[in-house]
N, C-alpha and C positions, 0 to 999 in steps of 0.2 A: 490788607494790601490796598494800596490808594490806587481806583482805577482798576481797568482790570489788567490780565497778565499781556494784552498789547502794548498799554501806555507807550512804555519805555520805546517798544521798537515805532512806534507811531510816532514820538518825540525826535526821536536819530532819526527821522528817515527825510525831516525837514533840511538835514542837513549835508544827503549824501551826495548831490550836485554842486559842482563851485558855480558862479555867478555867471559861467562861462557856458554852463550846462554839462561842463564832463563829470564823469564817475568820479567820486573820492574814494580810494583805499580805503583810509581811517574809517569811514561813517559808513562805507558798505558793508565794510567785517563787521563792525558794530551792533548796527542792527541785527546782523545775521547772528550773532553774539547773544544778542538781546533777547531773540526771539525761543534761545536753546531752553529758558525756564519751563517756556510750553510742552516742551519735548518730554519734562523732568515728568512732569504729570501723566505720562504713559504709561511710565514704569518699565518696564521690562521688555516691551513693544515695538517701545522706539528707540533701546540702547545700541544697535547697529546703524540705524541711521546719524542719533547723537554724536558716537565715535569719529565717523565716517563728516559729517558737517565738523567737528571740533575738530578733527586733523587737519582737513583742508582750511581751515581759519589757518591755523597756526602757521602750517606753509608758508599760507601771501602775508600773514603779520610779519614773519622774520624777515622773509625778503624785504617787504616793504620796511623795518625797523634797521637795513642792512645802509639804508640810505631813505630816509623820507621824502625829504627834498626831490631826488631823482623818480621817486615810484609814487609819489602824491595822488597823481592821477592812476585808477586800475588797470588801465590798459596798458601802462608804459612798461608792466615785464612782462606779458601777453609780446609785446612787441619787441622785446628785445630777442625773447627767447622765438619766435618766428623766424626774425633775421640770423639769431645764432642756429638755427635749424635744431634748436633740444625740444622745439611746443610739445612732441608729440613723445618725450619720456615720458615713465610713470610718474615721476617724482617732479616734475613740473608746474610752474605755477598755475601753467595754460590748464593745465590736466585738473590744476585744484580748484580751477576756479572754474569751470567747467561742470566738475562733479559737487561743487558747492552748489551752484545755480541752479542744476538739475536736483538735487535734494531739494532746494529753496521750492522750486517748482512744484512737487509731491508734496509738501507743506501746504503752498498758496493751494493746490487742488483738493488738497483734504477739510481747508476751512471752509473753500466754497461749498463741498458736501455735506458739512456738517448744517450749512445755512439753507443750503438746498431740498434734502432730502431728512427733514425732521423724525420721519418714521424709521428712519433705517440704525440700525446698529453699529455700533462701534466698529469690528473687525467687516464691515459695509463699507461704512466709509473710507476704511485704510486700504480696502483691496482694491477698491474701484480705483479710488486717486493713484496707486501704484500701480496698475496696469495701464492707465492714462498717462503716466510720467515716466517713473524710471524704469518699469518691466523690460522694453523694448532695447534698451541698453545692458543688463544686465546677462550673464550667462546664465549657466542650470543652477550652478550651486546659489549663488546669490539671491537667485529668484526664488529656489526652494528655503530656502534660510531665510527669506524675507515673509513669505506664505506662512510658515509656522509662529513666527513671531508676530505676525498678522494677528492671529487666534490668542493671542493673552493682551491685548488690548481692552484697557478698563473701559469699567460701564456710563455710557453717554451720559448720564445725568448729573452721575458723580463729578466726573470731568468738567463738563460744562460750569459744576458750578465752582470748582476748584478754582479755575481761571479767571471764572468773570469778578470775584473781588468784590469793591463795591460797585464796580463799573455794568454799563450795560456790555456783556460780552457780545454781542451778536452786531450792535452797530460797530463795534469797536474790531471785528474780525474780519466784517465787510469794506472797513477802511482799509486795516492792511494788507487786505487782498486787492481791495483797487489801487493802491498804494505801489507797491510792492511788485505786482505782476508787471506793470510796462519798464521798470527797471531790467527786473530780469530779462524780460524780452529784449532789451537795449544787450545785455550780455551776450544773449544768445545770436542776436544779429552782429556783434564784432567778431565775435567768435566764428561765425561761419564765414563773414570777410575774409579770413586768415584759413579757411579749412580746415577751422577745428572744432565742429558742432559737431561731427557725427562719431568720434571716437565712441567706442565701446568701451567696455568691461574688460579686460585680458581673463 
């Protein structure tokens, strides 16, 4: 592998503002796209979060492939579906991209652990960045379903070196977290413009 397993998302992420400074669809799913190979390397760990990110991609891909032109920018069906009063279905784009952002988040919080807290263990790192992110959203079942799957998270060394390629993993994790995190944050504050950052779990 040229690079390590950031590259890719590091490369699309020069691209996910237009010149204007709004979000791009294309290049935001992309990244977010990009970044799922990391996941692959969990194994068995992170196959309900993967699901759970790959659904919600596909979601805002189709809508957004239903017209590109119209939804080029991410917030244009955020905004339509406001005005048509659907944001707060389950099946909504607001909802998918919401529950994308807040996975995205659990992601950014698990790499900064992993760069943080060198001594700690694998299922350490996954529980802390999960009760920092998405816990607090979650119900019982989800949270119990996530606690378990917590505990078969492969072992840090292994991992680490799966990812880092030939690349140096650890600067390259540190970018996409400083990268990566004030986007989200940009999500997270449209989102709550509109009343829709605090949605739950059903």
């Amino acid at each position: 592998m040229e690079g390590t397993a950031f590259s890719p998302s590091l490369e699309g992420m020069k691209h996910v503002k237009s010149e204007q400074g709004e979000m791009l669809t294309k290049p935001f799913l992309e990244v977010c796209k990009l970044i799922l190979p990391v996941l692959d390397k969990f194994g068995a760990a992170m196959s309900l979060v993967k699901s759970d990110i790959g659904g919600n991609i596909t979601r805002l891909e189709n809508k957004y492939l239903s017209d590109p032109e119209k939804y080029k920018n991410l917030y244009s069906m955020v905004g339509e579906e406001v005005e048509a009063k659907t944001a707060k279905r389950s099946s909504s784009c607001t909802n998918g991209l919401l529950w994308l952002t807040r996975a995205m988040d659990f992601l950014v919080e698990l790499f900064r652990n992993l760069l943080a807290h060198p001594d700690w263990t694998m299922p350490q790192v996954c529980t802390d960045s999960y009760s920092k992110t998405l816990k607090k959203f979650h119900g019982w079942i989800a949270s119990s379903s996530f606690t378990v799957a917590m505990k078969l998270a492969p072992d840090r060394k292994k991992f680490m070196e799966v990812i880092g390629g030939s690349g140096d993993v650890n600067s390259d994790m540190d970018k996409f977290c400083t990268a990566f995190a004030p986007l989200l944050e940009e999500n997270h504050k449209f989102l709550a413009s509109v009343g829709m950052d605090d949605l739950k779990a059903s």
